[in-house]
Steps between C-alpha positions, in 0.01 A plus 500: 500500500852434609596219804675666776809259488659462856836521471709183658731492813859345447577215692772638762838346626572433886917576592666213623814416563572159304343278231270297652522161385193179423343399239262732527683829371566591174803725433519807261817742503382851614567754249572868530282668273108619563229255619229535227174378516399451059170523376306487187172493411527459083576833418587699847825425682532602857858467704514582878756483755446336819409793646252591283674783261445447105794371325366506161575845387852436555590167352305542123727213385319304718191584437492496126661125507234426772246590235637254208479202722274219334305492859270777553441508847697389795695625802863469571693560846861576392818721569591786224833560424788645338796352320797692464870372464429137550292527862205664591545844573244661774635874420429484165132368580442791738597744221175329305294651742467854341223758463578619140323289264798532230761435716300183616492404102874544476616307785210229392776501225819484689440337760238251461354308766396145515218325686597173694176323605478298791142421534123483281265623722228452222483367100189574345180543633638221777611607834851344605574647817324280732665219392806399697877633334522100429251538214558869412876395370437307253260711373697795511766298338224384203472849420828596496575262261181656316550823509835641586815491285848653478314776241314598805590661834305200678743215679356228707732542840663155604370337810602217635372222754924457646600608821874475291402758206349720757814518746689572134292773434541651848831524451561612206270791520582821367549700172068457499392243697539567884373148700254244432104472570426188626070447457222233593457289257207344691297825502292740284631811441483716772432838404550842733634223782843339601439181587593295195869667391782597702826656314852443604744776470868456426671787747854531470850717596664730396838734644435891433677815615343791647494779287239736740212501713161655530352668846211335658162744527512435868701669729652256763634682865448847303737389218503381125571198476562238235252368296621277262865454317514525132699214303776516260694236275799565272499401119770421272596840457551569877251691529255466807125503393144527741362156478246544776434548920448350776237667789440206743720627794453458810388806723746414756797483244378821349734754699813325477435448131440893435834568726679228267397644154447830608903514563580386099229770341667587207467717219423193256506135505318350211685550156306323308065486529419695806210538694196746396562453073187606314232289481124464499522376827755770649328666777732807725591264775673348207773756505486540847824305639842559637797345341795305690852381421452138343688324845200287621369165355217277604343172377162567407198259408262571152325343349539650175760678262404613190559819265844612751298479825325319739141497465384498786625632853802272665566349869860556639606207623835566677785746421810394285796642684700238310400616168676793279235765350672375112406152576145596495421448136182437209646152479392370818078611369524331204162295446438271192193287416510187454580450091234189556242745573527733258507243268174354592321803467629549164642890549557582133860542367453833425455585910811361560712727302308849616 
């Protein structure tokens, strides 16, 4: 009769706004990939996300180099990625995710992901979790050198004990990492909980144009109104491309900013990528948006650019009356890793020339 194996909690990450510092923090550079909790149990290999959904299907690469290891059972807390191009690349990881089984093959193929662990929750038949991060290091690093190698996806992710590598990290992130995770070294591992990791997120600026808007649901005094601005940059080429939006207006500015953009609705605005492209994530709001003259540019704050477009929604945080719509270009969103990095977790030569 099978065990009915309870499946184990991540240990979670508190926001905070700078690196705490004593000797009793150990620092890790926070990579943009998938949290993935590794298990196997000699012959089965289980991968799950943070939140629970089973990663295994997807990543076969992983899986199957899981399998050859010379340990037979053990459980890894780690970050899956993607190298493409000489940086991590978080669009080409989503694409992994895919519900044909071939297609999952072939882009095992292409785009292969690695595995960069950061902890060993257990090695064996003995439990490692309960001891505190102090102890689990080490062993995490003893296996490493065990069991991973540069003919395997599996990389042993750097951490460091200096307040100095992790301000380095911070600002260097970008192009796959995005901040640093600073964690207890004092404690056991805290799984489902916050309260030994906090991560530290490098947010940074950026000058766009306004290339259209997009009506709030809400009517506001019997009107549409604004509900968020859509973002443009130019490339090389001149040509002005949808990099993302920005939604966080205030409800009091909301009036004055429909009169203002209402007055420029033009025809077209974005020459290059415009909003609503297909996708798998389209939806019909995606289409749904009126374009203006390209007059208008704020500074916005993200957190992330990656693939031609901010990640994740931007802040406005003042208008740039001084600043020509041209001047507003790619250059400015430019985010490298740190070489050091890259280099420590080995990505393999062939990554950087995809």
């Amino acid at each position: 009769m099978k065990k009915n194996r309870v499946r184990r909690e991540a240990m979670e990450a508190r926001s905070v706004d700078a690196i705490p510092s004593g000797n009793e923090w150990q620092y890790e550079p926070k990579w943009d990939g998938f949290r993935c909790l590794l298990t196997r149990d000699s012959g089965a290999v289980s991968m799950y996300s943070k939140s629970g959904q089973d990663l295994a299907r997807y990543f076969p690469e992983v899986v199957a180099a899981a399998l050859t290891m010379r340990e037979k059972s053990f459980v890894l807390d780690g970050e899956i990625v993607v190298p493409v191009g000489g940086r991590l690349s978080f669009d080409d990881l989503l694409q992994r995710i895919h519900p044909t089984a071939s297609r999952v093959m072939k882009l095992a193929e292409q785009t292969p992901a690695l595995f960069l662990a950061f902890d060993l929750l257990k090695k064996g038949k003995t439990e490692l979790a309960a001891l505190p991060l102090s102890k689990r290091r080490p062993k995490l690093e003893d296996f490493a050198t065990l069991c991973f190698s540069s003919k395997n996806p599996f990389r042993l992710s750097p951490a460091s004990l200096s307040l100095e590598d992790a301000e380095r990290w911070l600002t260097s992130a970008g192009g796959g990492s995005d901040g640093v995770i600073a964690k207890r070294i004092d404690l056991p591992y805290q799984a489902g909980n916050r309260e030994g990791m906090q991560k530290i997120k490098r947010y940074r600026s950026a000058d766009c144009v306004i290339g259209g808007f997009r009506y709030g649901e809400n009517l506001q005094a019997g009107r549409k109104v604004v509900g968020s601005v859509l973002l443009g940059l130019y490339d090389a080429d001149g040509l002005l491309h949808h990099v993302g939006f920005s939604s966080g207006i205030k409800t009091k500015d909301k009036p004055a900013l429909t009169d203002k953009l209402e007055a420029i609705k033009n025809d077209r605005s974005f020459t290059g990528n415009a909003p609503g492209g297909p996708s798998r994530w389209s939806t019909k709001r995606s289409s749904e948006w009126q374009p203006v003259r390209p007059k208008h540019v704020v500074e916005v704050s993200y957190d992330h650019f990656t693939g031609g477009r901010f990640r994740h929604g931007t802040s406005i945080l003042r208008w740039r009356p001084d600043k020509k719509p041209r001047q507003c270009t790619f250059e400015q969103v430019d985010q490298r890793i740190d070489r050091r990095l890259l280099a420590a977790v080995a990505i393999p030569r062939s990554a950087l020339k995809r």
